[in-house]
C-alpha positions in Angstrom: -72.1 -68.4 -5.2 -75.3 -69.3 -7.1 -76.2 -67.7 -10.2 -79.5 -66.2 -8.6 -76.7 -64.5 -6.2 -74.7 -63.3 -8.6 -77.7 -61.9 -10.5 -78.6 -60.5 -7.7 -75.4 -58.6 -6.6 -74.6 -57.5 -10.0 -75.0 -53.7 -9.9 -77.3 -53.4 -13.4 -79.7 -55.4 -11.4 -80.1 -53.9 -8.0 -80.7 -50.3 -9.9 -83.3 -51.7 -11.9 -84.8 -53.5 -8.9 -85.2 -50.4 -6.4 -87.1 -47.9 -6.3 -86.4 -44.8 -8.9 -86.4 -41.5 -6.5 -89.5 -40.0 -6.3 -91.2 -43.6 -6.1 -92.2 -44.4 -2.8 -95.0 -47.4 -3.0 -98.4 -46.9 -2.4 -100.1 -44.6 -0.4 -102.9 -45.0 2.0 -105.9 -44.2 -0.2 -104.8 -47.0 -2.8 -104.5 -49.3 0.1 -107.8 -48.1 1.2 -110.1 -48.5 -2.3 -108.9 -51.8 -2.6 -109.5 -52.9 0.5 -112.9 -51.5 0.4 -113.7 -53.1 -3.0 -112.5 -56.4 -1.9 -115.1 -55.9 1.4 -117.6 -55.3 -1.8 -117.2 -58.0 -3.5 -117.0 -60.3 -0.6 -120.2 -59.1 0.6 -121.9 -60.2 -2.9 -120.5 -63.2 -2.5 -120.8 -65.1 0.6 -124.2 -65.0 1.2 -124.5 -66.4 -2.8 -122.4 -69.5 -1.4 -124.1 -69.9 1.4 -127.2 -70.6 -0.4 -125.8 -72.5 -3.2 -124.5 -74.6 -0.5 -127.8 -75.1 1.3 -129.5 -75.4 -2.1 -127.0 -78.4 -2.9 -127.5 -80.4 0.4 -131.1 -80.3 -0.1 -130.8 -81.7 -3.5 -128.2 -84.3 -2.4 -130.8 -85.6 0.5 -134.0 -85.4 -2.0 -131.7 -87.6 -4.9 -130.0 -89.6 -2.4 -133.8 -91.1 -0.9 -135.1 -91.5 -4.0 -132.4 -93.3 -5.3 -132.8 -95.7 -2.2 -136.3 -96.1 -2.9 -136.0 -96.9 -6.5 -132.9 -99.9 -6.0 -135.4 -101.0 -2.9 -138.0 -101.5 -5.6 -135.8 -102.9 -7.9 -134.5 -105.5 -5.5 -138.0 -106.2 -4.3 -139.0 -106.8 -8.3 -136.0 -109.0 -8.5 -137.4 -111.0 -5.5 -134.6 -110.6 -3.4 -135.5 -111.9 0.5 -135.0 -108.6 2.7 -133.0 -106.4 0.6 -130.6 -104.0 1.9 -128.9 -100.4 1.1 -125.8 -99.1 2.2 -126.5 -96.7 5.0 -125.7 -93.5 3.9 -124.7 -89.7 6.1 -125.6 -86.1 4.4 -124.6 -83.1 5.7 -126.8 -81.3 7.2 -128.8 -84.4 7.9 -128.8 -86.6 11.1 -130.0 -89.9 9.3 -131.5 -91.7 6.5 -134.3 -94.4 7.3 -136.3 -96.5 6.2 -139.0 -97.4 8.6 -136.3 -96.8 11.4 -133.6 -99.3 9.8 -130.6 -97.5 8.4 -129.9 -100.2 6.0 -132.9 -102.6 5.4 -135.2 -101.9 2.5 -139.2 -101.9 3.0 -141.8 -102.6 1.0 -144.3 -100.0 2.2 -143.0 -98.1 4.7 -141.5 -94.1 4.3 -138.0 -93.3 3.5 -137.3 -90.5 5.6 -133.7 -87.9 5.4 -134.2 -86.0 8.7 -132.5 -83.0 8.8 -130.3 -81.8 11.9 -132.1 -78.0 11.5 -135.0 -77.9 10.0 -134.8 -73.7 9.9 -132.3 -74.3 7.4 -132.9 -77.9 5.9 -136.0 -79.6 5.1 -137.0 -83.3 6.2 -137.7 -85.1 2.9 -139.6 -88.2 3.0 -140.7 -90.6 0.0 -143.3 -93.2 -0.1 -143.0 -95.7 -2.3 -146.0 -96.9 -4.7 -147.6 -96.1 -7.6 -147.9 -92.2 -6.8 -144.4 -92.2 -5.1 -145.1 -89.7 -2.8 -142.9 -86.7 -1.8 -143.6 -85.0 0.8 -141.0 -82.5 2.9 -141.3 -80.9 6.5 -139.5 -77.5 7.7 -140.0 -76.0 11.2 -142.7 -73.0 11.3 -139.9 -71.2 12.5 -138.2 -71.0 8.5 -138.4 -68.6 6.4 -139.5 -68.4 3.0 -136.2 -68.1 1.2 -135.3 -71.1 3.3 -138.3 -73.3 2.0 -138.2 -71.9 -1.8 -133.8 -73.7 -1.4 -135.2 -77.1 -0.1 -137.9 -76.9 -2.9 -141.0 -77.7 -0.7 -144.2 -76.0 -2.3 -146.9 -74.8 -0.3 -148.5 -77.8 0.2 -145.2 -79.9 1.6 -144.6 -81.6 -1.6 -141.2 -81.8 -3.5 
């Protein structure tokens, strides 16, 4: 016999684990407040997530291009002979390009992150040069609280 056995057989113990009479557990409106403030706080907080979430992806795609761009121009300055990148999946996302190449750098052609919905997820793009350009693309279809996430102003520029 183990000692956790004989702990629990030994009569001092199973009086002091059971139930004094009188004490039955809990009844069904305890059950039922915390079940309903769990549904409360549940409700404040998954559609939070959700937008952190979307919010995040967004940023990811926007920092992930213009990282590209920037080692692109930095290998170009170097005077590397056709520079590459490593080719790189977001979520949300269906591809990152530049000029249609996954993995080969370009000089003046548009870094593109095309997103898989754009209801939900902006299409960035960044053109190198002096101005670096930013633009980013949602479907008419999206909402506002949708384009104020992907941080696209009014005039399509991030």
């Amino acid at each position: 016999m183990t000692a956790f056995q004989s702990f629990l057989s030994n009569s001092k113990t199973r009086k002091t684990l059971s139930l004094r009479p009188g004490e039955e557990g809990f009844s069904l409106i305890e059950l039922v407040v915390v079940v309903a403030v769990l549904a409360v706080l549940s409700a404040i907080a998954i559609p939070s997530f959700t937008s952190m979430t979307t919010k995040a992806r967004n940023a990811a795609a926007k920092s992930t291009i213009a990282t590209i761009a920037k080692e692109c121009a930095v290998r170009y300055a170097n005077a590397e002979d056709d520079p590459t990148f490593a080719a790189v999946t977001l979520s949300g996302y269906s591809s990152v390009e530049f000029d249609d190449s996954t993995t080969e750098c370009s000089e003046d052609g548009d870094l593109v992150a095309t997103s898989e919905d754009e209801t939900k997820y902006a299409t960035f793009t960044y053109t190198p040069g002096v101005d670096g350009g930013k633009t980013c693309d949602m479907a008419d279809s999206a909402d506002d609280d949708a384009r104020e996430l992907a941080g696209c102003d009014d005039d399509g520029i991030w």
